[in-house]
N, C-alpha and C positions, 0 to 999 in steps of 0.2 A: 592822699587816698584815704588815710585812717579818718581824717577831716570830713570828708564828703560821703561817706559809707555812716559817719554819725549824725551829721547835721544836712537841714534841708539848705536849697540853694538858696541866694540872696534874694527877695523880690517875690515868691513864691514858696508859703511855709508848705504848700499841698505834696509838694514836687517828690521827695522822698518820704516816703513812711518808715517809722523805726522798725528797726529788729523787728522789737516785741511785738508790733502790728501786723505785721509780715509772720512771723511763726503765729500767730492767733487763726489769721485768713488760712495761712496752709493748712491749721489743725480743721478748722471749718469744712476745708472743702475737703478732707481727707474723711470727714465723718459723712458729706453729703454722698461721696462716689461710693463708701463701703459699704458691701452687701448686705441686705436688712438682716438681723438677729432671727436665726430659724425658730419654728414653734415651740419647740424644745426649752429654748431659753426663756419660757414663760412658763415653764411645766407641760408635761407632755397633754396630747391632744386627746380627747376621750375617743375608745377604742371598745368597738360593741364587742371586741372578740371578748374581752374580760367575761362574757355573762355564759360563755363556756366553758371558765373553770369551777362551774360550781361543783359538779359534779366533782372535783376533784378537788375540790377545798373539804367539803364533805368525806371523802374516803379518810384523807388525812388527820382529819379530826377522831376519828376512827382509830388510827393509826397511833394518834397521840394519848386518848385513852388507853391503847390495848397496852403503851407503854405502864401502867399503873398495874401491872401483872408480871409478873416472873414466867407466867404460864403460856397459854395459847387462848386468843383470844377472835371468834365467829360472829358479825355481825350481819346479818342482810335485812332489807328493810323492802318494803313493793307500795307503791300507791293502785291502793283500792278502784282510783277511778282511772288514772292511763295505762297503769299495769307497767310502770316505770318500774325496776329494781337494781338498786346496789347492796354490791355486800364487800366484806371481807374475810374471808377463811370461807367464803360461800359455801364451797364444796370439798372442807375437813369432814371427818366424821369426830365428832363429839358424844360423850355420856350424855344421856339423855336427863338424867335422873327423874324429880318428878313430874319432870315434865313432858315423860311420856303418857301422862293421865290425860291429856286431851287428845292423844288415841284410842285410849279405851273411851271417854265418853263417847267418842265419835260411833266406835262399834255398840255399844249399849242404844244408843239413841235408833241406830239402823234398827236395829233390831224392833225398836219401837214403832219405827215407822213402817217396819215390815208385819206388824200384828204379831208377833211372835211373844211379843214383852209389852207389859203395862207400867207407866209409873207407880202406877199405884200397887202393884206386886210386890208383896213382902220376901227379901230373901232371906233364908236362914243363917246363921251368922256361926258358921262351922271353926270350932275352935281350935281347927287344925291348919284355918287360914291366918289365925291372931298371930299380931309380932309385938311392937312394942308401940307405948303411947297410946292418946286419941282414946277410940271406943274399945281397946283392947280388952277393956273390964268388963264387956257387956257379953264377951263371948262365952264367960263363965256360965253364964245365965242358962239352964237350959232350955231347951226352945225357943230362944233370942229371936229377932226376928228384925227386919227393917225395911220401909220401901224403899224402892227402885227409887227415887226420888229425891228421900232423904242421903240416900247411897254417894249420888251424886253430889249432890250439896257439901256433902264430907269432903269426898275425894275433889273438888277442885276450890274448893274457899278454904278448908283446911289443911288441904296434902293428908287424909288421913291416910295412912296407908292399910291400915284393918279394915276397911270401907272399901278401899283401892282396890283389893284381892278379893272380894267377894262378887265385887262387878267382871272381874279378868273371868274367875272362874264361870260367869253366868254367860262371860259373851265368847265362851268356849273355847278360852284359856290365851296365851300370849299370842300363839300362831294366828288363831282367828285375827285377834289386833293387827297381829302386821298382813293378815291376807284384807282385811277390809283398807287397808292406807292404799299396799298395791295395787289395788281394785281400782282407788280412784286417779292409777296412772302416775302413782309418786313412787320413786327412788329415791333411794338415799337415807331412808326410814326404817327400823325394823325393830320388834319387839320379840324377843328371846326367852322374859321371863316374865313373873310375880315380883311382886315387892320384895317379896321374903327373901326370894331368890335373889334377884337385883344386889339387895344387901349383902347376903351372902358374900358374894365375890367382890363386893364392894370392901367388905372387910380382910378377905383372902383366905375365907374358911370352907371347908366342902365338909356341913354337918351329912352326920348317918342316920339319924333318930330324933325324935325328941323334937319339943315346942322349939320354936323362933328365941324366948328367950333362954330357953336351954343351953342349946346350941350357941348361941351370941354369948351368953356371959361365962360359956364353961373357954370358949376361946378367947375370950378380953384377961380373962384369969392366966390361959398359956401362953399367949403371946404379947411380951409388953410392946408388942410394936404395934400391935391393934390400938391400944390404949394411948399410946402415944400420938399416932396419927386422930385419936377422937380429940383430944386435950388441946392440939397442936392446930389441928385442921386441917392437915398433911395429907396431898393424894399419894392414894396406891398406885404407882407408877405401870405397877403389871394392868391393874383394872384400867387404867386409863390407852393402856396399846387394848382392849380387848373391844372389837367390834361389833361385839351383842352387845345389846339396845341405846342402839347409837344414831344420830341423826346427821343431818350435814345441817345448815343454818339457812340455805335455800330454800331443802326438802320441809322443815317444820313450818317453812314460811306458806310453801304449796299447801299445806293442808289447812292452814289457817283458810289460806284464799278459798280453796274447796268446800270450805263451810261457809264462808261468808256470799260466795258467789251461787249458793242454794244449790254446786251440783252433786253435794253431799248425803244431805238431808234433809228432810221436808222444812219449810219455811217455819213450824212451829217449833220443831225440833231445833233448828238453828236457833230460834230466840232465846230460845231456851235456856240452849248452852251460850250463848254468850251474857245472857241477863245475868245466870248464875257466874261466868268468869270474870262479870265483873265489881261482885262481890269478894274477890278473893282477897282475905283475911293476912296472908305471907306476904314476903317481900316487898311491904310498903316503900322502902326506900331503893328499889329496884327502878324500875321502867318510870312509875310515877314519882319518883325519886325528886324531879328539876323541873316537873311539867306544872303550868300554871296550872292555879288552885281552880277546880270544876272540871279540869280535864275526863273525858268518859277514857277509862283505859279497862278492857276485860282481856285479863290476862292469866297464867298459871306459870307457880314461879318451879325450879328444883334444884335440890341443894346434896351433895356429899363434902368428903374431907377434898377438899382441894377443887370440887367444881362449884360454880354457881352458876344459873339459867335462869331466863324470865322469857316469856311468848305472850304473845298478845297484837290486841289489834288497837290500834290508840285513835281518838278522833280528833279533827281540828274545829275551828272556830266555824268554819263556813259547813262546815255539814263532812266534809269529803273525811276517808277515815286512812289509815296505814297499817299494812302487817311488821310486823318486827318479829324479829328473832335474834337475841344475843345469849351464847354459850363463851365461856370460861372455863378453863381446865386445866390441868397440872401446876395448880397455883398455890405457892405458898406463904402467897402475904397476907391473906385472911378475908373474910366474908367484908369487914368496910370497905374494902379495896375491891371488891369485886363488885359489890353493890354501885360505888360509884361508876365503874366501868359502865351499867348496863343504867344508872340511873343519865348519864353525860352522854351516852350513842341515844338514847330517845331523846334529850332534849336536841340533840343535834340532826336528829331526821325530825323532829317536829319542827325547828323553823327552815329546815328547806325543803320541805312537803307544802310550808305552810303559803313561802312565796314562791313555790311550782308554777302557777298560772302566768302570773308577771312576766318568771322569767322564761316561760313557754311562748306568751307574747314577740319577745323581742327577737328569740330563736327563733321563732317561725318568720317573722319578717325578714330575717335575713336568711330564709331559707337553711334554716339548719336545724336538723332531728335527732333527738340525742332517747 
């Protein structure tokens, strides 16, 4: 049997096939009957659902920035032309710092637009509204004077804040600011103070008398913890729970849109204020931080110990433009860290603003609205 199981028969070499011929055929036909290799085993199959995680590739990014803070970290973002918005910390309330100055122009321009005030009106420059820095030296002067105009030019390419506080008091004082935002149907906004003031409790002093720097350097001298937090760039933890002049990152985004959508201000007025915010002189490494070079960006940045802010409306390549809003707070890694937080969320709503359309394309083909 061992004999004929190895060798063919006599007369006929065809008759048996070896072994190995035999397990070769078997393997053969074992690969013909077996079931073909699913898609899988080529790499997975392209799947349209992938083009609705952007939206949440985007928050995450967000997410990953806001990690670059110790703090708390607000970002919301709107396209101009679908009225698309995300955010994060959308609706915290945040220190506004200076950048609650694109409230006040907003109310100073009404006022223009309403006849009441001309640019070209000089205000007097009362040296009971001077603080520190900027044109603080001018209030000495007596009979100082400046226009409406030049006012503006200050307070939003500068952040001056002596400039700031003469426009508050012309558009009849903090309340007026927050009753003109309220007017145009925002929450989540409100203006409480002056500059002066603002800093005040920024620093944790409640002066009796006496100039701005009076008052500030007679308490940088009593309390080393002032001095410390200035050196340090350390928030005041109490000023950061306090809810006067505070915004949510939504709310600043609405009033952005408010102007730009003309239902704020007259069309020249709008230009106006955006021509001028897009000269702003601060926070260069902010919003315009990572955006290509010619980017139009008009924005207003604002800064304490322990916040940083930038607002603004950024435009893209094809014409279409985006509101932004990001706030930072209780942060004590320091102003380059914060800077990159708000410079890395605009490059990150700038390329997916940028391919909106594309991928609004292929959502709408497949019938899905985000």
């Amino acid at each position: 049997i061992k004999y004929l199981a190895t060798r063919p028969m006599m007369g006929d070499r065809r008759a048996m096939p070896s072994l190995r011929q035999i397990g070769a055929s078997c393997a053969a036909l074992g690969l013909f009957f077996a079931p073909l290799p699913s898609a899988d085993a080529f790499g997975p199959p392209p799947r349209p659902q992938v083009l609705l995680t952007a939206e949440a590739h985007l928050l995450a990014e967000f997410d990953r920035f806001a990690a670059l803070s110790d703090g708390t970290v607000g970002v919301a973002v709107q396209d101009l032309q679908t009225g698309e918005v995300q955010s994060r910390n959308g609706d915290t309330l945040f220190p506004m710092a200076s950048a609650y100055k694109v409230a006040v122009a907003g109310r100073i321009l009404s006022l223009v637009d309403g006849g009441s005030l001309k640019l070209d009106d000089r205000l007097a420059l009362d040296p009971a509204l001077a603080s520190e820095g900027g044109i603080a030296w001018m209030f000495s002067r007596p009979g100082a004077t400046l226009p409406v105009s030049q006012l503006l030019d200050l307070m939003l390419t500068r952040s001056d804040n002596n400039a700031t506080d003469v426009l508050v008091a012309r558009a009849g004082g903090p309340k007026a600011v927050s009753d003109f935002v309220a007017g145009l149907g925002i929450h989540g906004l409100r203006v409480d103070s002056d500059t002066a003031h603002l800093l005040y409790r920024a620093m944790g002093i409640n002066p009796q008398s006496g100039t701005f720097q009076q008052n500030a350097g007679a308490a940088r001298r009593a309390d080393p913890m002032i001095q410390r937090r200035d050196v340090r760039d350390l928030p005041n933890m109490d000023f950061m729970l306090d809810p006067r002049d505070t915004a949510t990152p939504l709310a600043m985004n609405q009033l952005l849109v408010a102007y730009e959508s003309g239902k704020a201000l007259k069309p020249e007025s709008t230009q106006l204020l955006f021509t001028i915010m897009g000269h702003c002189q601060t926070g260069k490494l902010r919003l315009s931080g990572m955006l290509p070079p010619g980017t139009p960006v008009a924005h207003k940045t604002g800064s304490l110990n322990g916040v940083g802010n930038d607002v603004g409306i950024i435009g893209l390549p094809d014409g279409r433009r985006f509101a932004i809003t990001v706030f930072v707070m209780k942060d004590s890694r320091g102003h380059v860290s914060r800077d990159q937080i708000m410079a890395q969320a605009a490059r990150a709503a700038y390329d997916y603003f940028l391919f909106a359309p594309k991928r609004r394309v292929a959502l709408n083909k497949l019938n899905v609205h985000v």
